[in-house]
C-alpha positions as CSV (number, residue, x, y, z in Angstrom):
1,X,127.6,121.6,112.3
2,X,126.1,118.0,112.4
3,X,127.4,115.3,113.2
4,X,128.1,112.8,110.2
5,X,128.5,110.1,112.5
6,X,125.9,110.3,114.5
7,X,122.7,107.6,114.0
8,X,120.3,109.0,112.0
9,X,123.4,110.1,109.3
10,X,124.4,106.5,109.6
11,X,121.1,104.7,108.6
12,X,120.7,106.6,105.7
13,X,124.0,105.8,104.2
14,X,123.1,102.5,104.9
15,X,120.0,103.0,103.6
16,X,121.6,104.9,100.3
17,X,123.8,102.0,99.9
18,X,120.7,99.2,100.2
19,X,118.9,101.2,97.4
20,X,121.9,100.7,95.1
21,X,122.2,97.0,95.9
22,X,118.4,96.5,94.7
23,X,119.5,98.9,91.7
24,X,122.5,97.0,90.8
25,X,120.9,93.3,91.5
26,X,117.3,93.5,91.2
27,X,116.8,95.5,88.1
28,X,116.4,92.3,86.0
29,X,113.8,90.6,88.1
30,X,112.1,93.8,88.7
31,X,111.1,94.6,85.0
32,X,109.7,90.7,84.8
33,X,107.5,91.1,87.5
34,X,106.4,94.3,85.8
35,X,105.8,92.5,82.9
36,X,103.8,89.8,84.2
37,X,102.0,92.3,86.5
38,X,100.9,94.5,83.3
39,X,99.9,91.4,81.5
40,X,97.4,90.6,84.4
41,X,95.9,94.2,85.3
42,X,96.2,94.9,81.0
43,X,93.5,91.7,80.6
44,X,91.2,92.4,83.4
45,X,92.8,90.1,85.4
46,X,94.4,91.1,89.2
47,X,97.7,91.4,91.0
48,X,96.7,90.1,94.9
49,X,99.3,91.3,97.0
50,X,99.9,89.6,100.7
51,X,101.8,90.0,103.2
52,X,101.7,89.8,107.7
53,X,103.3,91.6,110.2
54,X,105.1,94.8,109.0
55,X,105.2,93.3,105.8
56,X,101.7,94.8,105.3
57,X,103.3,98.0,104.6
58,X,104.1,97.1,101.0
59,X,100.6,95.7,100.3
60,X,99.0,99.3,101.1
61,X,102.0,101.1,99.6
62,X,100.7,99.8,96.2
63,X,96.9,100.3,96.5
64,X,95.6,102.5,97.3
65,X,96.9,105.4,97.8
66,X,98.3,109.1,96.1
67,X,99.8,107.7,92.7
68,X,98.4,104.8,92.8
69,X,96.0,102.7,90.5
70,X,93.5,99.8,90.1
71,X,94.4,96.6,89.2
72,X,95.6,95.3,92.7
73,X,93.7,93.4,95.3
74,X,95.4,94.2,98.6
75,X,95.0,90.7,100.6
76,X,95.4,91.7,104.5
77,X,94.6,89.7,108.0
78,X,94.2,92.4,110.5
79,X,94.9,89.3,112.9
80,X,97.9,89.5,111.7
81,X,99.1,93.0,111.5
82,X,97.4,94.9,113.7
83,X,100.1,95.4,116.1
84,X,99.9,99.0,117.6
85,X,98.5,97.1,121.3
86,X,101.2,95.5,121.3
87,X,100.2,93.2,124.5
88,X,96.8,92.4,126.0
89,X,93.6,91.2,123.7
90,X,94.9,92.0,120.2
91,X,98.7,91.9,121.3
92,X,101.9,91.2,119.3
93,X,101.9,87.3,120.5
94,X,98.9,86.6,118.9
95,X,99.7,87.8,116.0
96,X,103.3,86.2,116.1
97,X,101.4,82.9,116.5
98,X,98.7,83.1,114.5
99,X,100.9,83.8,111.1
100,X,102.9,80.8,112.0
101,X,99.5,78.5,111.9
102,X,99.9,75.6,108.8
103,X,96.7,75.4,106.7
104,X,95.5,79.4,108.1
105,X,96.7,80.5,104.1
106,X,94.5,77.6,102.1
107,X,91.3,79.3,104.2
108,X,92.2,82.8,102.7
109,X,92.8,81.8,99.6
110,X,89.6,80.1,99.6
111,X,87.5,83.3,99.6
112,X,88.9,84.2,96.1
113,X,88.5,83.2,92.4
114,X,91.7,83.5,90.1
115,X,91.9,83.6,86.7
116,X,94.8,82.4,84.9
117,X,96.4,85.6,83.9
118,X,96.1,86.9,87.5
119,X,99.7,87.3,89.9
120,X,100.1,86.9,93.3
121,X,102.9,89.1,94.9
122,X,103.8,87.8,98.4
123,X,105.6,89.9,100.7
124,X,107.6,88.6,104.0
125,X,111.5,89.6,104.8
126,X,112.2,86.6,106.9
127,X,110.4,84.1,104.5
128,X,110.1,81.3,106.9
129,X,106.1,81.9,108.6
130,X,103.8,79.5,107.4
131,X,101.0,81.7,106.4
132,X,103.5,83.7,103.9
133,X,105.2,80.4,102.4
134,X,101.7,78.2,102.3
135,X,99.9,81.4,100.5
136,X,103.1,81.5,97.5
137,X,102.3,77.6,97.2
138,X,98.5,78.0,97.7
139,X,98.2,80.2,94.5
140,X,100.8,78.0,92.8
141,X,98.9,75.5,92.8
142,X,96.0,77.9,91.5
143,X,97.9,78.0,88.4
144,X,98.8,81.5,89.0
145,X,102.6,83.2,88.5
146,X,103.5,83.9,92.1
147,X,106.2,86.6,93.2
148,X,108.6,86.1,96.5
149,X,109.6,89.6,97.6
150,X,111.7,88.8,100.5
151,X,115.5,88.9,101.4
152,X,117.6,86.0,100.8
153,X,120.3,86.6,103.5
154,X,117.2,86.8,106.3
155,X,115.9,83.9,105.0
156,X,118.6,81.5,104.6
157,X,120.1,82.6,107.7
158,X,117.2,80.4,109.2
159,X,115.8,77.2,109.5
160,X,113.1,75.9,107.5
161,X,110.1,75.0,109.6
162,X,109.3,71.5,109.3
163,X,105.9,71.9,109.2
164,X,105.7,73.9,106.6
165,X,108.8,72.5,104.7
166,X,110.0,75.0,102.8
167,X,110.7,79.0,102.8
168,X,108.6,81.4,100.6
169,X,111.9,81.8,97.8
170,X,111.6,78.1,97.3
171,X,107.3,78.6,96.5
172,X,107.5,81.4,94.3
173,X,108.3,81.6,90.4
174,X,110.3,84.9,90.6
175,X,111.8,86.6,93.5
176,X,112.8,89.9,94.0
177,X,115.6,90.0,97.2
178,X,115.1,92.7,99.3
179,X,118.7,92.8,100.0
180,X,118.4,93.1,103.9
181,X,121.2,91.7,106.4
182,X,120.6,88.8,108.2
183,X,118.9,90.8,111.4
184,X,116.9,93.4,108.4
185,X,118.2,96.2,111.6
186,X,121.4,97.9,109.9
187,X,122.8,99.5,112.9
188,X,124.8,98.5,115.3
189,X,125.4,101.1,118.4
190,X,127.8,101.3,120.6
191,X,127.6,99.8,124.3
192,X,124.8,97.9,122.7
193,X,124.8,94.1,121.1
194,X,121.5,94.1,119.5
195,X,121.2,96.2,116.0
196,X,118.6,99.2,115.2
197,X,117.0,100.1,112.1
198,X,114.8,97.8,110.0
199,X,116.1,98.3,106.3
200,X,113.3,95.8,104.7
201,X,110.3,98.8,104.9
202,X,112.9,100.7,102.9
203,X,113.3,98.3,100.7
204,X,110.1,97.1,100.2
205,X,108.7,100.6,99.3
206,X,111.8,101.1,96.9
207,X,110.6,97.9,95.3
208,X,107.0,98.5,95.4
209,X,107.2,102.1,93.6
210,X,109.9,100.9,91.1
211,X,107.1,98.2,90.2
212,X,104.4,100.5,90.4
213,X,105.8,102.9,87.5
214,X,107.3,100.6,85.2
215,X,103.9,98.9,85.4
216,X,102.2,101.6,84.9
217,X,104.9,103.1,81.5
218,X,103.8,99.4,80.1
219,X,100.0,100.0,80.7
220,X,100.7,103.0,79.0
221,X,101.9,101.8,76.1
222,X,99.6,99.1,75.4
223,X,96.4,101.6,75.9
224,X,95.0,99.8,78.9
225,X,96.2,102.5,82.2
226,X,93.7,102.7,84.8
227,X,92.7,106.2,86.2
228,X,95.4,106.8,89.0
229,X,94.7,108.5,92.2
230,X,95.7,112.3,92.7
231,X,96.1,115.2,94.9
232,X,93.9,117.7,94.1
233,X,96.8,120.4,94.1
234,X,98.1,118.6,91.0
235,X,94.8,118.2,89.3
236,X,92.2,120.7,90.6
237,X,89.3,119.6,93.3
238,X,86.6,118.5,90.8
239,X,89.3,116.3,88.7
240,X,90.7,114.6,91.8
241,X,87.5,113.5,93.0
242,X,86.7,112.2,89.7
243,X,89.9,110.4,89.9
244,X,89.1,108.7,93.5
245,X,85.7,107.7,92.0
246,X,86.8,105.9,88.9
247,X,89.8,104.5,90.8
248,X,87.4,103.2,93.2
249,X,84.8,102.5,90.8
250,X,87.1,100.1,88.8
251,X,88.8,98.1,91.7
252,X,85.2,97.4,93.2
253,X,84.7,95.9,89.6
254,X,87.2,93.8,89.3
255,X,87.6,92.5,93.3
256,X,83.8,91.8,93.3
257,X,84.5,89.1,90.2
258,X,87.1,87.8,92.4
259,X,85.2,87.3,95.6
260,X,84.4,83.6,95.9
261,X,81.0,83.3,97.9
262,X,80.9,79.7,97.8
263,X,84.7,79.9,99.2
264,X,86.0,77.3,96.5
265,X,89.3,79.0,96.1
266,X,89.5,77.9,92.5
C-alpha cells in the first residue's frame, strides 16, 4: 500500500487543489481572453504569445503541437530560455541577466507588424523582469489588447524594479492569475526550509488548454477554425500529414505578413 503522505501524493493534491482555484477564480477572465483571442485568429489577425525562462513552456504548449492550431505566433529568445547548460557559455546567469535588460523587449517587438485586431499574451509567474513587463507595455502602446498571465501572490510579494517601474499585471488589459504561492514551489519537506515543486507550469498549461478549446468551440461557431494538428492514430497516416501541412501552410501565411523587415515595430 502507498503512502498518501508521501511527496509525490502531496504535490498533486496540491496540484488538484490549484486547478480548482483557477476554476473557481479564473473562469471569467478566461472566456474574455478567449473571446478576444477568437476575434483576432477569426479576422486573419494573430495571437503573439511571449514569455522567458520556464515561462516558455506555455508559449510552445499553444503552438504547435498535437491539438493544436494556427493562429498563434509563438515569440521566444532562446537567450533567454535555453537553460539545460545550466553554467558555462550559455549558462543560467546569462540568461537570468539578460531578461532583466530595460529596452531588450522594444528590439523584439521591432521585428513584427501588428494589426489592430491582433493580441499579445504574455507569460511570466513572477511578473517583475523587464523584458516580460516592457514587452505587455511595448504592444500596448501598439494599440494591441495585451494579456498578463502571471500570479498575483508571486508578483506582489516583490518589489517593483525601478527601472522598469511597474510589474507585468499593472501593463496588461486582462490578467489571468495563475494562482501560485508566493515561492510558485508548493512543498515544503521536512528537515528542509526551502519549498519543492513549481505549481506555475501546472498552471500555465491548465490555462493554456482551457484557452486553447474554448477558442477553438468559438472559431467553430463563427466558421473560421483552422486545420488542427493530429496524431495519425486518430486520423489515419495520409490525413495527419495533410493536417501538419495546412497547419503549417497557414501559420507561415500569416507570420510572414507579420515579419517586419524594415524592423519598424508598427
Amino acid at each position: 500500500m502507498s503512502d498518501v503522505n508521501a511527496p509525490a501524493p502531496r504535490f498533486l493534491a496540491e496540484g488538484i487543489a490549484l486547478l480548482q482555484r483557477i476554476s473557481e477564480t479564473q473562469a471569467g477572465p478566461i472566456e474574455t481572453a478567449a473571446r478576444w483571442c477568437a476575434e483576432a485568429i477569426g479576422t486573419d489577425g494573430l495571437v503573439h504569445l511571449f514569455g522567458t525562462g520556464h515561462s516558455r513552456i506555455p508559449v510552445e504548449e499553444f503552438f504547435p503541437r498535437y491539438g493544436s492550431y494556427p493562429g498563434f505566433n509563438p515569440i521566444v529568445e532562446l537567450s533567454m530560455t535555453h537553460h539545460t547548460e545550466v553554467v558555462g557559455a550559455n549558462g543560467q546567469r546569462q540568461a537570468m541577466f539578460i531578461e532583466r535588460v530595460p529596452g531588450l523587449a522594444d528590439e523584439i517587438l521591432a521585428n513584427f507588424r501588428f494589426q489592430p485586431q491582433d493580441v499579445m499574451i504574455v507569460f511570466s509567474a513572477g511578473g517583475l523582469t523587464a523584458v516580460p513587463v516592457e514587452m505587455a507595455r511595448g504592444a500596448r502602446r501598439r494599440g494591441i489588447r495585451t494579456i498578463a498571465v502571471t500570479s498575483i501572490l508571486q508578483t506582489t510579494s516583490g518589489e517593483v524594479d525601478p527601472r522598469v517601474g511597474s510589474r507585468l499585471m499593472d501593463e496588461a488589459d486582462l490578467v489571468i492569475d495563475l494562482c501560485t504561492p508566493p515561492p510558485d514551489a508548493m512543498i515544503a519537506v521536512a528537515g528542509l526550509d526551502t519549498p519543492i515543486a513549481p505549481g506555475s507550469t501546472l498552471a500555465y498549461t491548465a490555462i493554456v488548454n482551457a484557452l486553447k478549446v474554448r477558442i477553438a468551440e468559438l472559431l467553430v461557431a463563427a466558421g473560421r477554425m483552422p486545420p488542427v494538428i493530429t496524431r495519425a492514430t486518430v486520423v489515419g497516416a495520409e490525413r495527419s500529414r495533410a493536417l501538419f501541412d495546412a497547419a503549417y501552410g497557414e501559420h507561415a501565411r500569416r507570420v510572414a505578413r507579420a515579419i517586419d523587415v524594415q524592423g519598424g515595430g508598427g
